[in-house]
Rosetta silent file (secondary structure, phi, psi, omega in degrees, C-alpha in Angstrom):
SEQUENCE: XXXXXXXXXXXXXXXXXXXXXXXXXXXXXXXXXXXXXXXXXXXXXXXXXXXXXXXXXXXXXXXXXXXXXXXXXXXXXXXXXXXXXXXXXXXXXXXX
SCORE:     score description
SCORE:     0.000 S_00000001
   1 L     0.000  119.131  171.773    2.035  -25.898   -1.467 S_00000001
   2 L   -55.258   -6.090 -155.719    5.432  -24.552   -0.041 S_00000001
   3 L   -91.627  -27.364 -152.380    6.048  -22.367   -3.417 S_00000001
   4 L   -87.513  -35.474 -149.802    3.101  -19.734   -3.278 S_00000001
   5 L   -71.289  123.276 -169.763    3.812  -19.434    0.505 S_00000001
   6 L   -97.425  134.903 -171.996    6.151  -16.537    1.848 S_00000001
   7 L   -70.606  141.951  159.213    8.657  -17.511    4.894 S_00000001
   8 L   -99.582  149.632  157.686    7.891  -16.082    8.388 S_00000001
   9 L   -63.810  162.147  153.616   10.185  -14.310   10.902 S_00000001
  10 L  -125.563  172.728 -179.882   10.702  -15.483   13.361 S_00000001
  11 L   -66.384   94.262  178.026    9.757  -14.214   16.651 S_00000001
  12 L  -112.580  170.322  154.880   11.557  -14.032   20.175 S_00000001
  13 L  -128.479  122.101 -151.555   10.750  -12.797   23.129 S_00000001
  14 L  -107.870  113.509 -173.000   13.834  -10.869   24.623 S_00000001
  15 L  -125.825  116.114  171.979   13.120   -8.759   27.963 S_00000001
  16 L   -67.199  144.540 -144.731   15.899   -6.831   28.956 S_00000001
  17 L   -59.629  -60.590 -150.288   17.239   -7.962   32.792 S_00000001
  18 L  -115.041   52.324  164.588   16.925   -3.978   34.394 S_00000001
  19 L  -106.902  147.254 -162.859   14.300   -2.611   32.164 S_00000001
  20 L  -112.727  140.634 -169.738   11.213   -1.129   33.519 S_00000001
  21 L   -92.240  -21.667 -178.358    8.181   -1.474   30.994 S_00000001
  22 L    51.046   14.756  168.698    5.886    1.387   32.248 S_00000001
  23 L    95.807  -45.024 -149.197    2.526    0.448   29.987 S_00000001
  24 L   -85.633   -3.790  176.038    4.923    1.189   27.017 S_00000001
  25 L   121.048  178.447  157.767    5.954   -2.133   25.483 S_00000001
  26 L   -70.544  176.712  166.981    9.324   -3.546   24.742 S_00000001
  27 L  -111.883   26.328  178.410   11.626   -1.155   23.047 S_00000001
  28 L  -127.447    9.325 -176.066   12.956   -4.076   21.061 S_00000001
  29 L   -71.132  159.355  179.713    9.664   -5.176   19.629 S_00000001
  30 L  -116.174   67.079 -140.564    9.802   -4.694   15.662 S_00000001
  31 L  -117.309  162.153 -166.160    6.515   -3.692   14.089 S_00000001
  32 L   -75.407  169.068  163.172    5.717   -2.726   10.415 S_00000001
  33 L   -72.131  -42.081  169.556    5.944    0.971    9.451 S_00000001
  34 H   -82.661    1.529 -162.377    2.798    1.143    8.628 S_00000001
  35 H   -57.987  -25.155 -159.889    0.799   -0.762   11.263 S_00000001
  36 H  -104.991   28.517 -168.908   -0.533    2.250   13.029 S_00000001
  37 L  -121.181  -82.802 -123.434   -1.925    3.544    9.448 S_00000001
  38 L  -119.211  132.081 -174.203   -3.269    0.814    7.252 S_00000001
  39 L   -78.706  -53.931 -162.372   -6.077   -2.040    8.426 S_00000001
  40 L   -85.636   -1.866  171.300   -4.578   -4.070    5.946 S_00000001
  41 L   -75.324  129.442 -157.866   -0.782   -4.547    6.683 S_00000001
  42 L    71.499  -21.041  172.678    0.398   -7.590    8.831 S_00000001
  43 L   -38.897  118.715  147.104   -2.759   -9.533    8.194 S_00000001
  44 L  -101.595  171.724 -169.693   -2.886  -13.416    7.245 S_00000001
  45 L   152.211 -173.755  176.080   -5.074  -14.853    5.626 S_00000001
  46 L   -91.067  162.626 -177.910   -6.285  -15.479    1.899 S_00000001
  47 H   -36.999  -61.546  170.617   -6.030  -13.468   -1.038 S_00000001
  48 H   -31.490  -90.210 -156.813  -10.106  -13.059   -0.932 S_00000001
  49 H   -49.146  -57.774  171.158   -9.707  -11.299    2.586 S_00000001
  50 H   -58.583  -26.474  155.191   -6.931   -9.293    1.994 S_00000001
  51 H   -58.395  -44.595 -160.603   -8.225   -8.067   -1.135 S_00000001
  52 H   -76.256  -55.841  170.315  -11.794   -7.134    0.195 S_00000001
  53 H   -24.942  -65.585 -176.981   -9.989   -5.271    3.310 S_00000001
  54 H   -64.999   -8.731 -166.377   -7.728   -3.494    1.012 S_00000001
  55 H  -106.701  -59.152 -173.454  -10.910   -2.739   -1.238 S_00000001
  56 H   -74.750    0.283  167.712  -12.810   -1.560    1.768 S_00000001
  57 H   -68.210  -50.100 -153.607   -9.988    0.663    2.881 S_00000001
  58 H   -85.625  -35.667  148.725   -9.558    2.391   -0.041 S_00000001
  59 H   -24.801  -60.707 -172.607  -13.349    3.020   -0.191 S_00000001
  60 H   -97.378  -25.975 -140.502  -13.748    4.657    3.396 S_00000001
  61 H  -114.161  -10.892 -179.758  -10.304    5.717    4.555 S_00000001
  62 L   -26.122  127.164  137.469   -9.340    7.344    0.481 S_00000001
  63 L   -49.256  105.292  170.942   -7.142   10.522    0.143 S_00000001
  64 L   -63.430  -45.413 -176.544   -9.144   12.639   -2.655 S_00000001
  65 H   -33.583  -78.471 -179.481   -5.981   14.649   -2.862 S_00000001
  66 H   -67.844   32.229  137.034   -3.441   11.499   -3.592 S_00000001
  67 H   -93.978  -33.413 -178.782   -6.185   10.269   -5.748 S_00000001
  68 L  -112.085   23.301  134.663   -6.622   13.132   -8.407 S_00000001
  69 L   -86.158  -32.954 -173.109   -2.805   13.738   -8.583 S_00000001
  70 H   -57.457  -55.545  171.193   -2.155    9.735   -9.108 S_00000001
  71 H   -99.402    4.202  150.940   -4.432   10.491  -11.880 S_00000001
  72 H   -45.940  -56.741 -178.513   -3.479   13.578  -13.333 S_00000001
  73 H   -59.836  -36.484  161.117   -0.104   11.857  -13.296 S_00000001
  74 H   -58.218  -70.959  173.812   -1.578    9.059  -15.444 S_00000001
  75 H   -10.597  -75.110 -172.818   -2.997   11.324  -18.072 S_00000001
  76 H   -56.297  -25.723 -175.405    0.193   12.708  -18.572 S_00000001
  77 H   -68.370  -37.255 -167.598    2.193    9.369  -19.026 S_00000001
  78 H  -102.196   25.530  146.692   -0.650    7.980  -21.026 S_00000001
  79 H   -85.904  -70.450  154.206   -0.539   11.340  -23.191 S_00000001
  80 H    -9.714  -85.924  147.517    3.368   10.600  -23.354 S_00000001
  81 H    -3.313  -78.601 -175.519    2.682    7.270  -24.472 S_00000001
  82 H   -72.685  -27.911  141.461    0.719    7.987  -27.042 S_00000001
  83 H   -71.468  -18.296 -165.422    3.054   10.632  -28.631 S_00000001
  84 H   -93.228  -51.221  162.292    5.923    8.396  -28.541 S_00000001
  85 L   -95.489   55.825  178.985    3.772    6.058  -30.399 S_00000001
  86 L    51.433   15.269  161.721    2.893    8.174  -33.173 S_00000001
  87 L   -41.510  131.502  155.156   -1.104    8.388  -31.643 S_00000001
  88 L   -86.623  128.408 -148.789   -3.132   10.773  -33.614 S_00000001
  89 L  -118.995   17.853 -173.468   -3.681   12.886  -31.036 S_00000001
  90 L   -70.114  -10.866 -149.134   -5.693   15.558  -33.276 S_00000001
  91 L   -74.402  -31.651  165.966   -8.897   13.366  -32.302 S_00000001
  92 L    -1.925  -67.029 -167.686   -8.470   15.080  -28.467 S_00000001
  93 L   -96.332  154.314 -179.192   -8.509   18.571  -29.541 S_00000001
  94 L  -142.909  128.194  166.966  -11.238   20.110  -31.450 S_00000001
  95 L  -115.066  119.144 -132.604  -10.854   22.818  -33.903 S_00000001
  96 L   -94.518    0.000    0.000  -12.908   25.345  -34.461 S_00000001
C-alpha cells in the first residue's frame, strides 16, 4: 500500500571536477544529524525491527540523568493536571 509508505530522497552522486577526497568523503554528502549517535536512525525496515532496536537502545545505551528529569518533569505536569482538575490531592499527603 502506497498510503502507510513515506517518500524517499532521492540520491545523486555529484563529485566535484578539482576536488581531492583524502579518506574524508564528499563534502556534499547529506547525512542525518543523528547518525553518528543513535543505532536506530536511517534504518528500513518494519515496524517490529525498528521498534525492538529502539527498545534495545534505550535498554543498553540509556542516560540515567535524562531519564529521572523526564520523570520528575512528569510528576509535576501530572500533579498540575490533577489540580486543574479539582483531584483530591489530600490522599498524597499524610497528616499527622
Amino acid at each position: 500500500m502506497g498510503i502507510f509508505k513515506t517518500r524517499k530522497n532521492k540520491k545523486f552522486n555529484y563529485a566535484p571536477r578539482y576536488w581531492d577526497d583524502k579518506g574524508e568523503g564528499s563534502p556534499y554528502q547529506m547525512e542525518h544529524k543523528f547518525d553518528k549517535f543513535r543505532s536506530t536512525v536511517g534504518k528500513s525496515g518494519n515496524l517490529k525491527n525498528r521498534f525492538s532496536t529502539a527498545w534495545d537502545e534505550l535498554r543498553h545505551h540509556s542516560d540515567k540523568k535524562v531519564n529521572v528529569r523526564v520523570l520528575g518533569i512528569f510528576l509535576i505536569l501530572l500533579l498540575i493536571f490533577l489540580y486543574l482538575i479539582d483531584f483530591d490531592l489530600s490522599i498524597f499527603f499524610t497528616r499527622i
